[in-house]
Structures are given as structure tokens and as C-alpha cells.
C-alpha positions as CSV (number, residue, x, y, z in Angstrom):
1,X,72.5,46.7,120.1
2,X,69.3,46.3,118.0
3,X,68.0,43.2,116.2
4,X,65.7,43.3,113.2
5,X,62.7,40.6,112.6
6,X,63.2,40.6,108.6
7,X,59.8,38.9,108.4
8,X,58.2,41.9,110.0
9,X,61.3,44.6,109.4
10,X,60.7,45.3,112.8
11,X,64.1,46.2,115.3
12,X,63.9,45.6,118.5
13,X,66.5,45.8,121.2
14,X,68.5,42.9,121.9
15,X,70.7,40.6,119.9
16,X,70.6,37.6,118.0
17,X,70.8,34.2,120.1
18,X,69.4,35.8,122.8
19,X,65.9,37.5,123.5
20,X,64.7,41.4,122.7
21,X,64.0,43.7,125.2
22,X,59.8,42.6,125.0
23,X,60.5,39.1,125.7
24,X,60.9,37.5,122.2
25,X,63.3,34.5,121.9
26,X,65.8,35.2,119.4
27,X,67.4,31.6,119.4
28,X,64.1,30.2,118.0
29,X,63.7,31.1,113.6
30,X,67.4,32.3,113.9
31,X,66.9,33.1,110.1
32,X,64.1,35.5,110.8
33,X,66.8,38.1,113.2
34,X,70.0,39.5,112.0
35,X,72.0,42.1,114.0
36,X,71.6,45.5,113.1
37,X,72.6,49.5,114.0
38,X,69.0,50.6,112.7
39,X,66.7,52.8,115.1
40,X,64.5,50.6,117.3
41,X,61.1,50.7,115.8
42,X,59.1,48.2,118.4
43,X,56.7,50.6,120.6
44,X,56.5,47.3,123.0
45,X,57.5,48.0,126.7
46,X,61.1,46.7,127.1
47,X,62.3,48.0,123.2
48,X,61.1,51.6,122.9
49,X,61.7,52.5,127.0
């Protein structure tokens, strides 16, 4: 699963509610994340590997 940071339009793996695969916390600007099946973008260790 993939979330996207619609401030940024970045997607980084994880899901809402929870944190992405580099360590941000999902829970916190819930508005800012929404659930998505788009291609991770994040290069970040965690996301991309």
C-alpha cells in the first residue's frame, strides 16, 4: 500500500493512520495523506527499497 502527501504529491509506502516506510507519522495532518495505488516516488531509505 502507498500513501500520498498531497501537500508535496509525494507517495510513500505505508498507509494512512499509521507511519511510511521513512519514518513519517501519518496520524499527525491526517488531511495532508490519503491512500493511494500510485507508484512510490520517495527516494528516502524505507519507501523506494
Amino acid at each position: 500500500m502507498a500513501v500520498k502527501h498531497t501537500p508535496t504529491n509525494e507517495v510513500h509506502s505505508g498507509t494512512k493512520g499509521g507511519k511510511t516506510g521513512c519514518g513519517f507519522n501519518t496520524s499527525e495532518n491526517q488531511s495532508h495523506w490519503i491512500n493511494t495505488s500510485d507508484r512510490i516516488t520517495c527516494d528516502k531509505n524505507g519507501c523506494k527499497n
